[in-house]
Backbone as a printed PyTorch tensor [residue, N CA C, xyz], in Angstrom:
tensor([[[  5.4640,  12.6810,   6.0140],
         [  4.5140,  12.5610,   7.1020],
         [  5.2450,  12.1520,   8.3830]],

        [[  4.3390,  12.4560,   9.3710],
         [  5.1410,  12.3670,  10.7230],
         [  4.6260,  11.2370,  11.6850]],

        [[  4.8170,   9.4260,  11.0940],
         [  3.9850,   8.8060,  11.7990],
         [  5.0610,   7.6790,  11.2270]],

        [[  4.7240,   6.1740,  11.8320],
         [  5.3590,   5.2130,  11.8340],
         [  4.5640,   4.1690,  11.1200]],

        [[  4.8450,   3.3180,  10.2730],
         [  4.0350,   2.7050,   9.3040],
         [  4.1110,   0.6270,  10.5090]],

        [[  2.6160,   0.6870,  10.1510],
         [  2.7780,  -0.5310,  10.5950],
         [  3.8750,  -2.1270,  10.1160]],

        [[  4.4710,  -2.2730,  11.3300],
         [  5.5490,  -3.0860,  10.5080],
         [  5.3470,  -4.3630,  11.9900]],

        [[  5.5640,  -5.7010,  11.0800],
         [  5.5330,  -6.6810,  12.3690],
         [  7.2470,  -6.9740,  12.4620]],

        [[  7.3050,  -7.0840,  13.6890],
         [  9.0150,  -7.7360,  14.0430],
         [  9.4170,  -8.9210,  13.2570]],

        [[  8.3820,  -9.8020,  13.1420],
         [  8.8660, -11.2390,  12.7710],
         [  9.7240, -10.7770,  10.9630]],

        [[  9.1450, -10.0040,  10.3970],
         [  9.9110,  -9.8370,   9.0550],
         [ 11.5550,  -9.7870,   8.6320]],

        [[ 11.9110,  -9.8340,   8.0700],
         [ 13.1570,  -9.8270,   7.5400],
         [ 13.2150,  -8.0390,   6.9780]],

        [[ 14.5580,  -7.4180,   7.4560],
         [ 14.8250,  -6.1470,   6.4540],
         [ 14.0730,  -5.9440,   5.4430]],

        [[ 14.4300,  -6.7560,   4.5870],
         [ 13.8980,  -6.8240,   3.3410],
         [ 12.3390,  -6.2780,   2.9990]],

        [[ 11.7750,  -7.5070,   3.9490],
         [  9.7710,  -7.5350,   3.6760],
         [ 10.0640,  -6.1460,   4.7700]],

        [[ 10.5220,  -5.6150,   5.2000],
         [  9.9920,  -4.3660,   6.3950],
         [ 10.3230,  -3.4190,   4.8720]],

        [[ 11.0190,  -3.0550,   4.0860],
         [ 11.4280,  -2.4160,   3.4440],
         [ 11.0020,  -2.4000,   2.1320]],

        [[ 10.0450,  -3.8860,   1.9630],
         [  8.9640,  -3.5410,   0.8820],
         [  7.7210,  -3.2350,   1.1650]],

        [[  7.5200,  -3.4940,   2.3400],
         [  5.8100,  -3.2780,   2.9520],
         [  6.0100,  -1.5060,   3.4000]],

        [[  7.0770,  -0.9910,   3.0710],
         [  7.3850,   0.6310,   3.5990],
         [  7.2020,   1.1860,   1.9890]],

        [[  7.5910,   0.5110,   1.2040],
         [  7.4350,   0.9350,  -0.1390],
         [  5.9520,   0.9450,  -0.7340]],

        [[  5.5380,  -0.3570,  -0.5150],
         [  4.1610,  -0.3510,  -0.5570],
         [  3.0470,   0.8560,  -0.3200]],

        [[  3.5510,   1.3150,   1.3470],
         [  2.8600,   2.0070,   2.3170],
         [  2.7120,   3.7030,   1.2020]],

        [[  4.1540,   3.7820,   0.9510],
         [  4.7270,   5.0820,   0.0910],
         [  3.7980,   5.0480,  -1.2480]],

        [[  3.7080,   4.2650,  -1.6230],
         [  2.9900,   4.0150,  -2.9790],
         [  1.5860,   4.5520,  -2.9080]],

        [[  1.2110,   4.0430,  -1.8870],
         [ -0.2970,   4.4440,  -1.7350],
         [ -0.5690,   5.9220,  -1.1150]],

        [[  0.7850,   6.6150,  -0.1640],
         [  0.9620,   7.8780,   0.2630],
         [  0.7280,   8.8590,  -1.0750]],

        [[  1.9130,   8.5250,  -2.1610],
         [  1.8660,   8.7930,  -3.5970],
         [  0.7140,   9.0090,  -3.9450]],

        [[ -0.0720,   8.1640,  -4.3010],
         [ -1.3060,   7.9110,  -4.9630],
         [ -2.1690,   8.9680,  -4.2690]],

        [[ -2.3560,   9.0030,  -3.5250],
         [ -2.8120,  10.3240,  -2.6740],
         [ -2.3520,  11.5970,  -2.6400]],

        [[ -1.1620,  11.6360,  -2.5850],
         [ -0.5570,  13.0170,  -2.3940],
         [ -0.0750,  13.5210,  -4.3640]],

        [[ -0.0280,  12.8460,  -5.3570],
         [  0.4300,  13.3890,  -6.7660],
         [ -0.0150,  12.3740,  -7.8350]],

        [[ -0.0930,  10.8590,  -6.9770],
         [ -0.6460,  10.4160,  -8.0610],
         [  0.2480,   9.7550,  -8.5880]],

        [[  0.3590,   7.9990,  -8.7500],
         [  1.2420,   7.1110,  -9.0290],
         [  0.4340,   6.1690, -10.1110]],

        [[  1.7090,   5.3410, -11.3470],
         [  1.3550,   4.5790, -11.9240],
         [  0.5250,   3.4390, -11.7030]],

        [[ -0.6100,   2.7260, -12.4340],
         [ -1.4560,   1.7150, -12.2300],
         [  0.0250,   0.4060, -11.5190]],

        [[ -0.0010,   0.7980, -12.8740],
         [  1.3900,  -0.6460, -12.7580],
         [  2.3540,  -0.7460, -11.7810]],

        [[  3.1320,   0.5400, -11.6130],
         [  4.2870,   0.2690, -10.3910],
         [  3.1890,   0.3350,  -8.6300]],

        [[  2.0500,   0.9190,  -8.4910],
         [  1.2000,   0.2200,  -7.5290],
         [  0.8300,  -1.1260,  -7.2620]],

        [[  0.5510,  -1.5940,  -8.3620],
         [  0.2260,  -3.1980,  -8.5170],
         [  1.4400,  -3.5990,  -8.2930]],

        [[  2.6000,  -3.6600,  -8.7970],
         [  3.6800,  -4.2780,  -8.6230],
         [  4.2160,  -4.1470,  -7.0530]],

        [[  3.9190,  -3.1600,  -6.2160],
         [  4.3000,  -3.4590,  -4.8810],
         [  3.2390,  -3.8320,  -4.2550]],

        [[  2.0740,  -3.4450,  -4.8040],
         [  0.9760,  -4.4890,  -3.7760],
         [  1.2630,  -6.0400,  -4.0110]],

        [[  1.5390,  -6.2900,  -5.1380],
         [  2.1770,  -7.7160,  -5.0440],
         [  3.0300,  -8.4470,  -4.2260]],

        [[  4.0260,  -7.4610,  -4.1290],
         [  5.3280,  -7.8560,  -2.7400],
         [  4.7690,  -7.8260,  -1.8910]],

        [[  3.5060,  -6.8590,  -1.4600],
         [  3.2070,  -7.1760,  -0.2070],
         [  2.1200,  -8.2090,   0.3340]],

        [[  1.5930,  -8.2970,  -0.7360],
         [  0.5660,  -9.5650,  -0.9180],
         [  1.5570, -11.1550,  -0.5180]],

        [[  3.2330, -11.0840,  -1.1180],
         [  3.7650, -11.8700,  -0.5750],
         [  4.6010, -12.1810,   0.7230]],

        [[  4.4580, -11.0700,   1.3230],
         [  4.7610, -10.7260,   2.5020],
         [  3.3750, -11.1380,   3.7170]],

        [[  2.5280, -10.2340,   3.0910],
         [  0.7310, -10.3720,   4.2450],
         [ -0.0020, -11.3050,   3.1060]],

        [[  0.2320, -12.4380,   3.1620],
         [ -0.6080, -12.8790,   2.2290],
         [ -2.4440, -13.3160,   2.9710]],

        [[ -2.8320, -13.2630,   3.9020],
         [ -3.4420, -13.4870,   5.2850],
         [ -4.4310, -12.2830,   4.6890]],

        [[ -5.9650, -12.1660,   4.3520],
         [ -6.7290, -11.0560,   4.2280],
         [ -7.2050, -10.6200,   5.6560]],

        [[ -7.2080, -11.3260,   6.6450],
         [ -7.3370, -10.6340,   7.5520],
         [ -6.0940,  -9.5010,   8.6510]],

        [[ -4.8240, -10.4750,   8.2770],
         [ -3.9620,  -9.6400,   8.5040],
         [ -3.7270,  -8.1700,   7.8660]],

        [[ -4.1040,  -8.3400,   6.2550],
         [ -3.8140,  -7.2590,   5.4940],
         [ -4.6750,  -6.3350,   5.6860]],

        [[ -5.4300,  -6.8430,   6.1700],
         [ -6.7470,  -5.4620,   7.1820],
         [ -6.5560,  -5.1890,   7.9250]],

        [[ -5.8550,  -5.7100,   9.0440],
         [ -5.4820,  -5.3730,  10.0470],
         [ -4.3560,  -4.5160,   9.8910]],

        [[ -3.7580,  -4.4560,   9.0300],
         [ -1.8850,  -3.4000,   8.8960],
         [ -2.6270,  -2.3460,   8.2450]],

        [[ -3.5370,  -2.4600,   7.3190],
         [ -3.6290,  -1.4950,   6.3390],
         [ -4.5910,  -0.9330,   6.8180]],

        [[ -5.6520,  -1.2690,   8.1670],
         [ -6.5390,  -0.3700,   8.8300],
         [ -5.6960,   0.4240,   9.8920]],

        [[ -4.5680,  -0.6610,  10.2100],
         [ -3.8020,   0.4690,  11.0300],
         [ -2.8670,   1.5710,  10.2300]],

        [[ -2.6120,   1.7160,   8.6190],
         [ -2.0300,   3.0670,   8.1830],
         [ -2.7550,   3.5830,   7.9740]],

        [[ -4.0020,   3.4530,   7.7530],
         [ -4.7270,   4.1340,   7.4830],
         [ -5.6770,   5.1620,   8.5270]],

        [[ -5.4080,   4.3110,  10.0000],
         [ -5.8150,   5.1740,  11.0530],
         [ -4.9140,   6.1350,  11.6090]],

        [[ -3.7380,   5.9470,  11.2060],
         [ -2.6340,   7.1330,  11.0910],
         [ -2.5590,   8.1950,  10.3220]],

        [[ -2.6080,   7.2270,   9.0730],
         [ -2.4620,   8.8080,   7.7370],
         [ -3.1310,   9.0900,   7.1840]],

        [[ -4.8910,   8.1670,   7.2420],
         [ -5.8970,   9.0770,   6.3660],
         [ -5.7020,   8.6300,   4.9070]],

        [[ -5.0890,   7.7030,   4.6620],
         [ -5.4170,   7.0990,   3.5580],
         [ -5.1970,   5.6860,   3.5850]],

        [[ -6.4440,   5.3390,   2.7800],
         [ -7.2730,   4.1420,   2.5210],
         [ -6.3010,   3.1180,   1.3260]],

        [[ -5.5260,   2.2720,   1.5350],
         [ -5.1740,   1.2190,   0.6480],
         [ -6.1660,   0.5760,   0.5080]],

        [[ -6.8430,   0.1360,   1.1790],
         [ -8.1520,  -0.6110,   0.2710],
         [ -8.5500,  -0.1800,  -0.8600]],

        [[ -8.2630,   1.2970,  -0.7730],
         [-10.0710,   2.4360,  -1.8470],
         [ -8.7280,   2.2640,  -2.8250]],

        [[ -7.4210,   2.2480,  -2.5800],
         [ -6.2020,   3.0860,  -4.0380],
         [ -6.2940,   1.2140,  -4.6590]],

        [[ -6.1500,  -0.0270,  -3.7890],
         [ -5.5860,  -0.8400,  -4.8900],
         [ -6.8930,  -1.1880,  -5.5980]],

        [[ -8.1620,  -1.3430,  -5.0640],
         [ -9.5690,  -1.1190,  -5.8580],
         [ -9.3800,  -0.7740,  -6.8750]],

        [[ -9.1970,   0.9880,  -6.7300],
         [ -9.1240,   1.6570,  -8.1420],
         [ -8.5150,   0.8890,  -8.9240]],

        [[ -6.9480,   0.7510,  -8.9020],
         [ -6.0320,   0.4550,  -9.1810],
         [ -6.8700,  -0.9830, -10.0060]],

        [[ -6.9220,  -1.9080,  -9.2570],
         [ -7.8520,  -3.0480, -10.0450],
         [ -8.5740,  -2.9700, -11.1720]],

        [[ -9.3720,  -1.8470, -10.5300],
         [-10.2590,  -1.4310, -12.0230],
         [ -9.4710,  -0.7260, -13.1560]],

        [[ -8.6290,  -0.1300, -12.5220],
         [ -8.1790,   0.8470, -14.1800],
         [ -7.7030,  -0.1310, -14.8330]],

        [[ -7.0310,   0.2750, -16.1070],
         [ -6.2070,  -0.5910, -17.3050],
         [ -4.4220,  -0.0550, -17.2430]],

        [[ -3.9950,  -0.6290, -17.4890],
         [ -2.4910,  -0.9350, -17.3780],
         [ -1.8080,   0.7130, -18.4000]],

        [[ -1.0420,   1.3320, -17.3530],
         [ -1.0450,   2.2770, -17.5540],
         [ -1.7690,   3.7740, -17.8710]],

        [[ -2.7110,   3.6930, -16.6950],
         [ -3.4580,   4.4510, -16.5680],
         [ -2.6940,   5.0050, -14.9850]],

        [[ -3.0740,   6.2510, -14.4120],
         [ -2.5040,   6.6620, -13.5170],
         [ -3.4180,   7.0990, -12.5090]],

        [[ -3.2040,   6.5480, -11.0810],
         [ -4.0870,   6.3300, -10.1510],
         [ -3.8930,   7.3860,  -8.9230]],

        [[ -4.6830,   8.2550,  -9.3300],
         [ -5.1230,   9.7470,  -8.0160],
         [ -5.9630,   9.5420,  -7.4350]],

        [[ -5.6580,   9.6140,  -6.5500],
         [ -6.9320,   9.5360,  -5.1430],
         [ -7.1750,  11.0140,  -4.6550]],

        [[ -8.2960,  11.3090,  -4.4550],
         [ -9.1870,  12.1830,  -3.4840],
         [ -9.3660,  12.3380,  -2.3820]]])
């Protein structure tokens, strides 16, 4: 995709480079369709990165006003399914 993923300055390499993984995960999940588990496992990193629910609305309303997909609606699913089940979005 041809867009820039929301990232704050204050982060370290690192958290910019898991909250990009994150971002990918949920691109995945949309575009072919990614594991329950390795989703959960980077929404976690980023949960320790944005731990703030209003912040995490705020980043994730802004990828989502870019690329048309909803992290809210994929880690939902994701919540609900069972551990190793595989999470496609529509």
């Amino acid at each position: 995709m041809e867009y820039q993923y929301p990232i704050d300055y204050r982060w370290s390499t690192e958290e910019i480079v898991d909250v990009v993984h994150f971002f990918e995960a949920i691109e995945k999940a949309y575009e072919s369709g990614i594991e329950r588990d390795q989703l959960m496992s980077v929404y976690r990193r980023f949960k320790e990165i944005v731990p703030s629910k209003a912040e995490e609305k705020t980043i994730c309303g802004e990828f989502e006003e870019i690329s048309g997909y909803s992290s809210y609606r994929a880690i939902k699913k994701a919540k609900e399914a069972s551990p190793g089940d595989r999470i496609t979005m529509k």
